[in-house]
C-alpha positions as a Python dict, from the first residue, in 0.01 Angstrom:
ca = {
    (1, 'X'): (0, 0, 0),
    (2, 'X'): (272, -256, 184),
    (3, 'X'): (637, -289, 27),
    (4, 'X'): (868, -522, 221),
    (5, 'X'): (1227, -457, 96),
    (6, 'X'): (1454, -781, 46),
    (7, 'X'): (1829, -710, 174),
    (8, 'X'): (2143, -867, 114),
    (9, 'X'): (2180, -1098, 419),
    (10, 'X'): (2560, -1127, 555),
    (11, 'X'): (2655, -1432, 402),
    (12, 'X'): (2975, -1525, 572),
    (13, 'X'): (3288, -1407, 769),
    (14, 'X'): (3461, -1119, 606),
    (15, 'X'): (3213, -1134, 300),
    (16, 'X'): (3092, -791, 244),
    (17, 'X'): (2966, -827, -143),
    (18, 'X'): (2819, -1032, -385),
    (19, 'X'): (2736, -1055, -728),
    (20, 'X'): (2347, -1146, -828),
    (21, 'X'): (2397, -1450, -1069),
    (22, 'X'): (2046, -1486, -1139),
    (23, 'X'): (1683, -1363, -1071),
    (24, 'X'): (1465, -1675, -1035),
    (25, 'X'): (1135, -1440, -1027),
    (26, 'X'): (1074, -1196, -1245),
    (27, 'X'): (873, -848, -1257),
    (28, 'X'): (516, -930, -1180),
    (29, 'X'): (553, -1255, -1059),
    (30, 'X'): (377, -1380, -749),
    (31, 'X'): (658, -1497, -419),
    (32, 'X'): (579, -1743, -136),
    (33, 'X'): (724, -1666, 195),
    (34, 'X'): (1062, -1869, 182),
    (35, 'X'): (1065, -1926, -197),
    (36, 'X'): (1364, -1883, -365),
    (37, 'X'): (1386, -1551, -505),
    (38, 'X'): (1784, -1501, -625),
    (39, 'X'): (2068, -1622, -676),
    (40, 'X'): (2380, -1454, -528),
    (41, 'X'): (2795, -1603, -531),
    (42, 'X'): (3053, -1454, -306),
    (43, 'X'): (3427, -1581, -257),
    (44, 'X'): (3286, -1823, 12),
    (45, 'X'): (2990, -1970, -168),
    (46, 'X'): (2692, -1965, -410),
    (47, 'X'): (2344, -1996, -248),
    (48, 'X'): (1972, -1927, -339),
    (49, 'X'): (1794, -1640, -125),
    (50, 'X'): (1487, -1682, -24),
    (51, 'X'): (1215, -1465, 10),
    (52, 'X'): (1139, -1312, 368),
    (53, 'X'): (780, -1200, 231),
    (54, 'X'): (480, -1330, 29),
    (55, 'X'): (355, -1127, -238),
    (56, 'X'): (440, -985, -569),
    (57, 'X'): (760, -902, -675),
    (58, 'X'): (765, -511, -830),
    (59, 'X'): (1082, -399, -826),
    (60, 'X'): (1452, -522, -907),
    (61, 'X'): (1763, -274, -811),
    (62, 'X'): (2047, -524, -932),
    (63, 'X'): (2060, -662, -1278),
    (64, 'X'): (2239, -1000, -1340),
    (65, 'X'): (2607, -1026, -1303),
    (66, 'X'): (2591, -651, -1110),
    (67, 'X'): (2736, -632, -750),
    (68, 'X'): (2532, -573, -440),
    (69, 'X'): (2657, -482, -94),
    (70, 'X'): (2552, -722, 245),
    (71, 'X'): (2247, -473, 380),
    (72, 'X'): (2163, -300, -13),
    (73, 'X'): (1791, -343, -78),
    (74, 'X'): (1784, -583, -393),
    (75, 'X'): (1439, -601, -480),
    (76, 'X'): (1044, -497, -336),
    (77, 'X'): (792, -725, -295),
    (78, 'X'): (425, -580, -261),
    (79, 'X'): (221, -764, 0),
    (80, 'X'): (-115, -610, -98),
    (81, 'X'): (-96, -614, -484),
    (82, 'X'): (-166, -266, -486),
    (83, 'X'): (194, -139, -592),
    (84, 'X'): (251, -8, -930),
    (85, 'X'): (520, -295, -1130),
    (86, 'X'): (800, -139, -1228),
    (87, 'X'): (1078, -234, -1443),
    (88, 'X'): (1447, -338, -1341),
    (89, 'X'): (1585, -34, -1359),
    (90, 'X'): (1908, 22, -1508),
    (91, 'X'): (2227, 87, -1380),
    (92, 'X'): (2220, 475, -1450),
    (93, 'X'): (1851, 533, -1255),
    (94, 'X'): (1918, 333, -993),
    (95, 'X'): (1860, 536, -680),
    (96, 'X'): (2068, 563, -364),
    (97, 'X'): (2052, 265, -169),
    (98, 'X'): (2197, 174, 221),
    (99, 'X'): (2568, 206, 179),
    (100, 'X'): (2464, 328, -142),
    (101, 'X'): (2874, 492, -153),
    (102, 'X'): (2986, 104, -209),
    (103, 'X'): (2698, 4, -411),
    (104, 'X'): (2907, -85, -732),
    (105, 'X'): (2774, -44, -1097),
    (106, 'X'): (2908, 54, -1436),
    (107, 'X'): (2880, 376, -1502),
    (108, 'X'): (2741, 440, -1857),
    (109, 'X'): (2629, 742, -2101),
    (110, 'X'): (2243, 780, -2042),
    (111, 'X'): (2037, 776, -2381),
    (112, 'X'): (1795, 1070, -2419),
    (113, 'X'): (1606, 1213, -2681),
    (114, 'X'): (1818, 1569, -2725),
    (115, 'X'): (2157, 1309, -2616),
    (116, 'X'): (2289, 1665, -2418),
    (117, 'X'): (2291, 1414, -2056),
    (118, 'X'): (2575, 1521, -1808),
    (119, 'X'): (2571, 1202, -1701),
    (120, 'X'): (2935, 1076, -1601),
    (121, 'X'): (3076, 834, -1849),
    (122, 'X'): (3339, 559, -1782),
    (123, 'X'): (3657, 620, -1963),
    (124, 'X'): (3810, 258, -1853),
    (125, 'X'): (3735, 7, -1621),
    (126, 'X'): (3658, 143, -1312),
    (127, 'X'): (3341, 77, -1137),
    (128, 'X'): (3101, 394, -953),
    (129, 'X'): (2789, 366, -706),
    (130, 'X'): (2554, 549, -812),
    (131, 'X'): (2551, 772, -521),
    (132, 'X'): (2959, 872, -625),
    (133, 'X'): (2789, 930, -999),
    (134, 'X'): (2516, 1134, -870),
    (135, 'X'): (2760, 1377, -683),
    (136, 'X'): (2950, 1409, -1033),
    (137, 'X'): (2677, 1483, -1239),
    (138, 'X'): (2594, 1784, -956),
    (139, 'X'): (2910, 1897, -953),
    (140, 'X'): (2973, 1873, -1316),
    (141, 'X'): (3300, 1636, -1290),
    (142, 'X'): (3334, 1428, -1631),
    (143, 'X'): (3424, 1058, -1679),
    (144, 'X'): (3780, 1124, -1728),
    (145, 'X'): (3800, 1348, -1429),
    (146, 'X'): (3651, 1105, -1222),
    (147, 'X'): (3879, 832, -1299),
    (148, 'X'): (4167, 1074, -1207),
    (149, 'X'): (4031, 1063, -789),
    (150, 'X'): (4226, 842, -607),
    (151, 'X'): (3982, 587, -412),
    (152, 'X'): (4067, 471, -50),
    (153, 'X'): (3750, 175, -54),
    (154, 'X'): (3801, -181, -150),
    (155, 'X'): (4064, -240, -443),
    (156, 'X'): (4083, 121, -493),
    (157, 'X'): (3680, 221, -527),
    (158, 'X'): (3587, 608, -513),
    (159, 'X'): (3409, 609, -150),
    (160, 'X'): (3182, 924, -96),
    (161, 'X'): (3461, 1070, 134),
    (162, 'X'): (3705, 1074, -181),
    (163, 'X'): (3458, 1247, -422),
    (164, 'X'): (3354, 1515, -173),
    (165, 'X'): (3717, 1574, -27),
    (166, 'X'): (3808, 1628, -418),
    (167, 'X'): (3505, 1866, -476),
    (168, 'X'): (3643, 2077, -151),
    (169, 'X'): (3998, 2119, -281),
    (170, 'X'): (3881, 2122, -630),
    (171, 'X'): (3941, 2494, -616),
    (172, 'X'): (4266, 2487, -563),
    (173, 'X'): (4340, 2304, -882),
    (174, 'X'): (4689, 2424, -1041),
    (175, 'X'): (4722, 2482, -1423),
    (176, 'X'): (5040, 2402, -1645),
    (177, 'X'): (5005, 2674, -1885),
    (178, 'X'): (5228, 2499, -2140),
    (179, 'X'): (4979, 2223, -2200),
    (180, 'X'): (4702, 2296, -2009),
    (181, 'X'): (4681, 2030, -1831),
    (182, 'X'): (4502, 2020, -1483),
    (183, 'X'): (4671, 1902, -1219),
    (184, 'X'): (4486, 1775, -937),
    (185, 'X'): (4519, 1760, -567),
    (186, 'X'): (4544, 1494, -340),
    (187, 'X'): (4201, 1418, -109),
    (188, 'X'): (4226, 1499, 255),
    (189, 'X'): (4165, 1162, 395),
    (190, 'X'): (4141, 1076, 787),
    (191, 'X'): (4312, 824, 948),
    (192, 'X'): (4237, 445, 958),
    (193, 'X'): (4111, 348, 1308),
    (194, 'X'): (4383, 146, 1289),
    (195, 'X'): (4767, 97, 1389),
    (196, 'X'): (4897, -108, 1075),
    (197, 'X'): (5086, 147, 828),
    (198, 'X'): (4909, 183, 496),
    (199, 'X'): (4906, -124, 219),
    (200, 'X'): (5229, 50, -16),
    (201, 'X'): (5116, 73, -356),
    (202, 'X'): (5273, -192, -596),
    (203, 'X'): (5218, -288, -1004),
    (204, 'X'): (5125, -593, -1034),
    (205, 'X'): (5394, -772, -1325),
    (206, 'X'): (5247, -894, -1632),
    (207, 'X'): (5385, -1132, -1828),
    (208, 'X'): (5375, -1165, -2223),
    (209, 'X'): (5249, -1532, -2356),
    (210, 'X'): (5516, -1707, -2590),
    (211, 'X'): (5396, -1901, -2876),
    (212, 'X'): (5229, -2215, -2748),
    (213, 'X'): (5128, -2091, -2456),
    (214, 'X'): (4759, -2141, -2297),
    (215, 'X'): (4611, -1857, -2125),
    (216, 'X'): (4331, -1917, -1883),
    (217, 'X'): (4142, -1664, -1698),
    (218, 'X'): (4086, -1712, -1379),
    (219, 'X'): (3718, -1810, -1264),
    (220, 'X'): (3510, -1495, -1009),
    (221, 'X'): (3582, -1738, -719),
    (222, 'X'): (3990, -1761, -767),
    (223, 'X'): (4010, -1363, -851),
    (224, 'X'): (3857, -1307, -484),
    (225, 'X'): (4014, -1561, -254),
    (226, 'X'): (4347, -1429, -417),
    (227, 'X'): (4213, -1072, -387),
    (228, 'X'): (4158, -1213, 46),
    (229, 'X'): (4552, -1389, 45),
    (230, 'X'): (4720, -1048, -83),
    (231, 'X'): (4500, -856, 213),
    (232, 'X'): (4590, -1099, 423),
    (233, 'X'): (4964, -1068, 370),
    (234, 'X'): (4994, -684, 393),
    (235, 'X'): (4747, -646, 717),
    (236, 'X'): (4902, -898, 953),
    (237, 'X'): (5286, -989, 977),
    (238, 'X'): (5296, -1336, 973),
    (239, 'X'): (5524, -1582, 1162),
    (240, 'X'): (5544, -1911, 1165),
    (241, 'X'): (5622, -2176, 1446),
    (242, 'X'): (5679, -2547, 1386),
    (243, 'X'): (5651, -2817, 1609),
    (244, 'X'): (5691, -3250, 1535),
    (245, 'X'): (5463, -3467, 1682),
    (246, 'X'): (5445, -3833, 1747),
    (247, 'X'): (5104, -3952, 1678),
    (248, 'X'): (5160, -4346, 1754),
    (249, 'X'): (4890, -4395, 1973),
    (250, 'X'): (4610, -4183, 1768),
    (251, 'X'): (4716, -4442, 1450),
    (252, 'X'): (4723, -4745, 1679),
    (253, 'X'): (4352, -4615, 1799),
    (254, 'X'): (4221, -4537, 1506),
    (255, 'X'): (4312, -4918, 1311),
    (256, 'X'): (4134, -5046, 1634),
    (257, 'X'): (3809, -4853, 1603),
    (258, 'X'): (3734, -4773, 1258),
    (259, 'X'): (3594, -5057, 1124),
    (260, 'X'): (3346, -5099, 1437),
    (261, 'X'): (3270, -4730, 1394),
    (262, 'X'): (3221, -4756, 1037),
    (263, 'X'): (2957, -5026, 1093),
    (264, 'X'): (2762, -4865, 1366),
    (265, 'X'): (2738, -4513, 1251),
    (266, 'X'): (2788, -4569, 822),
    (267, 'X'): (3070, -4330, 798),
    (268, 'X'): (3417, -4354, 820),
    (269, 'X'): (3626, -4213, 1143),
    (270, 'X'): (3971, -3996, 1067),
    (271, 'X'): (4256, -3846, 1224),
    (272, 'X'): (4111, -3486, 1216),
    (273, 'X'): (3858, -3535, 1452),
    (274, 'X'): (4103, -3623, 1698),
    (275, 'X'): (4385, -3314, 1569),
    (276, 'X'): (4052, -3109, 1581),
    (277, 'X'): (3973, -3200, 1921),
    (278, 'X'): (4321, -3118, 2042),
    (279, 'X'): (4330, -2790, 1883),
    (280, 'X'): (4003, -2690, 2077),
    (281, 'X'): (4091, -2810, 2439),
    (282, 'X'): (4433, -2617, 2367),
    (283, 'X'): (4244, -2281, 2248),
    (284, 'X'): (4071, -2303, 2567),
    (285, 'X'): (4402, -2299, 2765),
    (286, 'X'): (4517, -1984, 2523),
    (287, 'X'): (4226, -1789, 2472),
    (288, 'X'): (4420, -1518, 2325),
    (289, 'X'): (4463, -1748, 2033),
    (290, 'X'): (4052, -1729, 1976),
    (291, 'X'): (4056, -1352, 1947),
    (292, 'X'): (3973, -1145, 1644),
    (293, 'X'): (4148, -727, 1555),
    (294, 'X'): (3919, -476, 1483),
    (295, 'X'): (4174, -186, 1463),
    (296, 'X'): (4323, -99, 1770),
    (297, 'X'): (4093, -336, 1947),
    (298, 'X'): (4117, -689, 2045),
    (299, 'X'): (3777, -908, 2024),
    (300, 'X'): (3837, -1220, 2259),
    (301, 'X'): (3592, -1477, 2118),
    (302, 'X'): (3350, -1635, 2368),
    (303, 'X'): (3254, -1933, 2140),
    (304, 'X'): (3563, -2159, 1966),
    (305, 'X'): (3467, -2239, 1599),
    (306, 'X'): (3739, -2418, 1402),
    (307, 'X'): (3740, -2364, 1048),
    (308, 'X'): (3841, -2590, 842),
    (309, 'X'): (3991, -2553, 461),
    (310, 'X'): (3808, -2762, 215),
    (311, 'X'): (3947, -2834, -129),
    (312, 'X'): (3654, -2811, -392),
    (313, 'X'): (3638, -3031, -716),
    (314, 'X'): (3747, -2668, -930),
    (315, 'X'): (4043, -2632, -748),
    (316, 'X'): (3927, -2346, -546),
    (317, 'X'): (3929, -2332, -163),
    (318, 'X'): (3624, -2311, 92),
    (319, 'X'): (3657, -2276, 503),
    (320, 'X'): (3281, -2456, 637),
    (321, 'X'): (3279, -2390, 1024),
    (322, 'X'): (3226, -2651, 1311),
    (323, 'X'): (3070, -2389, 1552),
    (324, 'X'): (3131, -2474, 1926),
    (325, 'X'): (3411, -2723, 1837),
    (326, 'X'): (3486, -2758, 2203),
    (327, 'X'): (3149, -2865, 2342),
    (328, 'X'): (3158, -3193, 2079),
    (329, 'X'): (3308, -3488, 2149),
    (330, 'X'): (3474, -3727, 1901),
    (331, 'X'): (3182, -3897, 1733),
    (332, 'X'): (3022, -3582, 1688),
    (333, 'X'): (3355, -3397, 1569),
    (334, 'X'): (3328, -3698, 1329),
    (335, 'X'): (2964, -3621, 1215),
    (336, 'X'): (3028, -3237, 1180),
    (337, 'X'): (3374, -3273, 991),
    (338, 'X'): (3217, -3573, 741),
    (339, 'X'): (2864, -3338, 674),
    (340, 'X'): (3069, -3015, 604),
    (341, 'X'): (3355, -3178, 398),
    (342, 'X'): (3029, -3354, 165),
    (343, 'X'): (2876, -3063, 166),
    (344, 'X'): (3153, -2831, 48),
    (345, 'X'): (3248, -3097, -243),
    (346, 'X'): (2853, -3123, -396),
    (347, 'X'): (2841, -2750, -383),
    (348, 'X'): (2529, -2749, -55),
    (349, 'X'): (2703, -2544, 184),
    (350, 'X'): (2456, -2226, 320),
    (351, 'X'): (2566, -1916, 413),
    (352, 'X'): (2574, -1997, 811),
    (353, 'X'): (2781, -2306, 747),
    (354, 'X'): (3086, -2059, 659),
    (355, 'X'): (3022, -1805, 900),
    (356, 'X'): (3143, -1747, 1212),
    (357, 'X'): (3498, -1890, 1231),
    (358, 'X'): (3709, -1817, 1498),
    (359, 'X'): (4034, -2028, 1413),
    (360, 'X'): (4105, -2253, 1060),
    (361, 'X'): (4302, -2550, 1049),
    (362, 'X'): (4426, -2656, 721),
    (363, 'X'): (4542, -3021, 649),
    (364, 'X'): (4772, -2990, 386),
    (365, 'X'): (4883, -3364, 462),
    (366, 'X'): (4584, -3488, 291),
    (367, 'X'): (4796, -3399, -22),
    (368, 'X'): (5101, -3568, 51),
    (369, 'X'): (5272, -3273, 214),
    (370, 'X'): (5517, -3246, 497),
    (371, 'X'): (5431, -2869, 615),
    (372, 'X'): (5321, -2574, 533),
    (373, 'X'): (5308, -2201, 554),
    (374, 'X'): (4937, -2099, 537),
    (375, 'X'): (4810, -1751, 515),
    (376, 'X'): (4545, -1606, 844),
    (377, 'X'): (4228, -1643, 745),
    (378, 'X'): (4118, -1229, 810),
    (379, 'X'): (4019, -1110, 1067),
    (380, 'X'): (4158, -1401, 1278),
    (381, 'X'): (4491, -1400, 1358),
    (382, 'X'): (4620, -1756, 1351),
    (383, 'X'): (4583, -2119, 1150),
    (384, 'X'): (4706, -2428, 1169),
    (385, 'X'): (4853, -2677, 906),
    (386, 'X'): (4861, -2997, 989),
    (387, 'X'): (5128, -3227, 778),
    (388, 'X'): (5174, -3620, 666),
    (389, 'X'): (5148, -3877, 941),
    (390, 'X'): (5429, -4059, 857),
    (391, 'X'): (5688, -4376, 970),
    (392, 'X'): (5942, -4197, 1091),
    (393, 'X'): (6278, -4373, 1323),
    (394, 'X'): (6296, -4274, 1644),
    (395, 'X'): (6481, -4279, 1986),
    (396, 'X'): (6246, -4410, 2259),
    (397, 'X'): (6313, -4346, 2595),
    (398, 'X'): (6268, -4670, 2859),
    (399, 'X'): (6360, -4739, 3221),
    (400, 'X'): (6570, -5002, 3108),
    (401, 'X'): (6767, -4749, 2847),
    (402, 'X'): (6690, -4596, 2444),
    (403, 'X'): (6641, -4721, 2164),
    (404, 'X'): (6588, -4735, 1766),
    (405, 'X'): (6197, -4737, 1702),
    (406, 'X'): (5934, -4683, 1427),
    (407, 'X'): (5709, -4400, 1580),
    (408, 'X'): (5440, -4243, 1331),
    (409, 'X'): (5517, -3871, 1373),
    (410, 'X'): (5398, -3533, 1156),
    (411, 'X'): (5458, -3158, 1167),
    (412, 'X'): (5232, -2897, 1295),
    (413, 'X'): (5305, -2558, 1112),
    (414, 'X'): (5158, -2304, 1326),
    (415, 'X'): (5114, -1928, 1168),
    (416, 'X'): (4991, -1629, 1376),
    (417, 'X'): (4954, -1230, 1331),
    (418, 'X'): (5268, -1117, 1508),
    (419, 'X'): (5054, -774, 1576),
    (420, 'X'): (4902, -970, 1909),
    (421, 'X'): (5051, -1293, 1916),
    (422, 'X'): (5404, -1282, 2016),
    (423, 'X'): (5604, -1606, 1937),
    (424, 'X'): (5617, -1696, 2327),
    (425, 'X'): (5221, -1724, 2278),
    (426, 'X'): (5227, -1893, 1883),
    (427, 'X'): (5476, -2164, 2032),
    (428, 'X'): (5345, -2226, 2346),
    (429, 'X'): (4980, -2291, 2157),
    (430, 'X'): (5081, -2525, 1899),
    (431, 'X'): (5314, -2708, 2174),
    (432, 'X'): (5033, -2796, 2333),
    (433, 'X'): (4844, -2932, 2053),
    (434, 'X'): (5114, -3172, 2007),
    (435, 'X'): (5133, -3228, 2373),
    (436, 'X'): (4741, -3333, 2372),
    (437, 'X'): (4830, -3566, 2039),
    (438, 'X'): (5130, -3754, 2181),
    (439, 'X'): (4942, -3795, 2557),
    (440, 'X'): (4624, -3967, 2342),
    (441, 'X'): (4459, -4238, 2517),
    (442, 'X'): (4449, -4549, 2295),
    (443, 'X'): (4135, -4678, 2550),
    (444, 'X'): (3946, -4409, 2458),
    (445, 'X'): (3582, -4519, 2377),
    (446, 'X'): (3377, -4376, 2104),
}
């Protein structure tokens, strides 16, 4: 008897989840090594897994549209075809899986033949692992109890710290004898490894539709990047630093080259490999710009890997990576930027193409815009918007005096987590990303 488990792979930076769209093999089916077997989305992207093993597939632990955590065993696939096939199970017999305390299914009312199950029902909304459920049932804690425990996991999920804290103080429950109501305690919860005061609670405002009014519900992709921009903006205090920039010679270059480029490689040559290759050379001269907080810690990144923020067809937003931005030189900037940007719009990105990133870059000019404000792509702790390249008048300094001239010039908005970038550090960095933009060579050779 051989059983090779199938895991959720990591599929990106910061991606801890995601939701099983669709099973492309069923029960009893036979799987070649590398054959797609499922079909998971995250926030990032939606991708086909492959199988790591040939055999037969026997076992399923996520039904479609149910949520499974990076490192959860999803299915078994029996290399022998000696293993018993078994059904998908359902939510409610679903056993304990790694990090089975953030494993998140519905919790339901299990149907059996004398209907006198203590199995913990759902009163509302709020989503259980099974291992939370299981501790329930033992304990004999009902649905509506259950939904009274505060959780401290992601948006607000019972953890199996918060169940068994609650099950220790449980005792010490107080009683309202005018209405018998139970009153319950708080959970002893320890610290965060971490120096950020806790994310204050807030209600979210909801607004009432008038007449007329056309009510769209926003798409699994838009609830979680704006689930990632709220975290964002309560772990890391952002600050912003501006700084103009005349890019003359990099549009003088670039009418010069492009159209030999163009015919020599087939693709067309922009200004962002150029801002891109500033932004690298300038994140070697601050490499506490490439760093990464883990709590109290500070991760200073070896490799640089500029991220860069990709508007999709839906409206939505996707970060591909350019790993090892540094070590490429224009033309290949130029390759890597033109592959990622085609594959983010036709929906072909992998998993590894959005992991990784050490720094983002955002060109909000490509919209028309001046500058920005953008929001730290977690857990890094800066990004860069890059604004319009536009005709702007100018005084030019000369030996023989100043003067009045047309200079092509943009804004670099530079935001950074004030927790370890201090605004001597932010301004200094995106100084010298102008400085390497305005002392361009126009000779350069591609």
């Amino acid at each position: 008897m051989a059983q090779i488990e199938i895991r959720l792979p990591k599929m990106g930076e910061s991606v801890t989840e995601a939701t099983i769209t669709n099973w492309l093999k069923n029960i009893g089916d036979s799987v070649a090594m590398d054959e797609p077997l499922v079909e998971v989305a995250t926030d990032k992207v939606d991708n086909e897994l492959p199988s790591e093993a040939e055999g037969i597939l026997i076992k399923r632990f996520f039904d479609k549209d149910q949520v499974a955590q990076v490192g959860d065993v999803i299915a078994l696939i029996s290399t022998d075809g000696s293993d018993t096939v078994a059904e998908t199970p359902k939510s409610e017999e679903i056993a304990p899986l790694s990090n089975a305390s953030d494993v998140i299914v519905p919790i339901t009312t299990a149907n059996t033949q004398n209907n006198t199950s203590n199995t913990v029902a759902n009163s509302g909304n709020r989503f259980y692992s099974p291992l939370v459920r299981s501790i329930a049932d033992k304990e004999g804690i009902s649905g509506t109890e259950l939904d009274t425990i505060p959780g401290t996991g992601q948006e607000g999920r019972v953890t199996k710290k918060d169940i068994l804290s609650y099950v220790e103080n449980r005792g010490n429950v107080t009683t309202n004898p005018s209405n018998n109501v139970i009153e319950t305690p708080k959970p002893i919860i320890s610290a965060p490894q971490q120096t950020s005061a806790p994310t204050p609670q807030y209600k979210e405002v909801t607004t009432i539709p008038g007449e007329g009014d056309e009510i769209i519900e926003m798409d699994r992709m838009r609830k979680l990047i704006a689930d990632h921009m709220v975290m964002s903006k309560h772990v890391s205090p952002h600050v912003t630093s501006f700084v103009e920039a005349d890019v003359t010679n990099i549009v003088k270059w670039r009418e010069k080259v492009k159209d030999g480029f163009k015919k020599r490689e087939g693709e067309n040559i922009t200004y962002m490999p150029v801002f891109m290759h500033a932004i690298a050379k300038a994140l070697r001269d601050f490499p506490m710009m490439n760093v990464s907080v883990s709590g109290t810690q500070i991760i200073k990144k070896r490799d640089i890997n500029l991220g860069m923020a990709t508007a999709l067809p839906t409206g939505n937003l996707i970060v591909p990576v350019i790993k090892n931005a540094d070590r490429l030189n224009l033309v290949g900037l130029t390759k890597a930027i033109n592959l990622l940007a085609k594959s983010a719009r036709e929906g072909k990105l992998k998993p590894e193409d959005i992991q990784g990133g050490t720094y983002t870059v955002s060109n909000v000019g490509s919209f028309g815009n001046v500058m920005g404000t953008p929001i730290i792509n977690q857990p890094q702790v800066g990004i860069l918007a890059l604004g319009a390249v536009r005709k702007m008048p100018a005084v030019i300094e000369t030996p023989e005096g100043d003067f009045i001239g047309i200079r092509h010039k943009m804004f670099l908005s530079h935001s950074y987590d004030h927790r370890v970038v201090d605004g001597s550090l932010g301004g200094q960095f995106v100084r010298r990303v102008a400085d390497y933009l305005e002392q361009f060579d126009i000779n350069t050779e591609l």
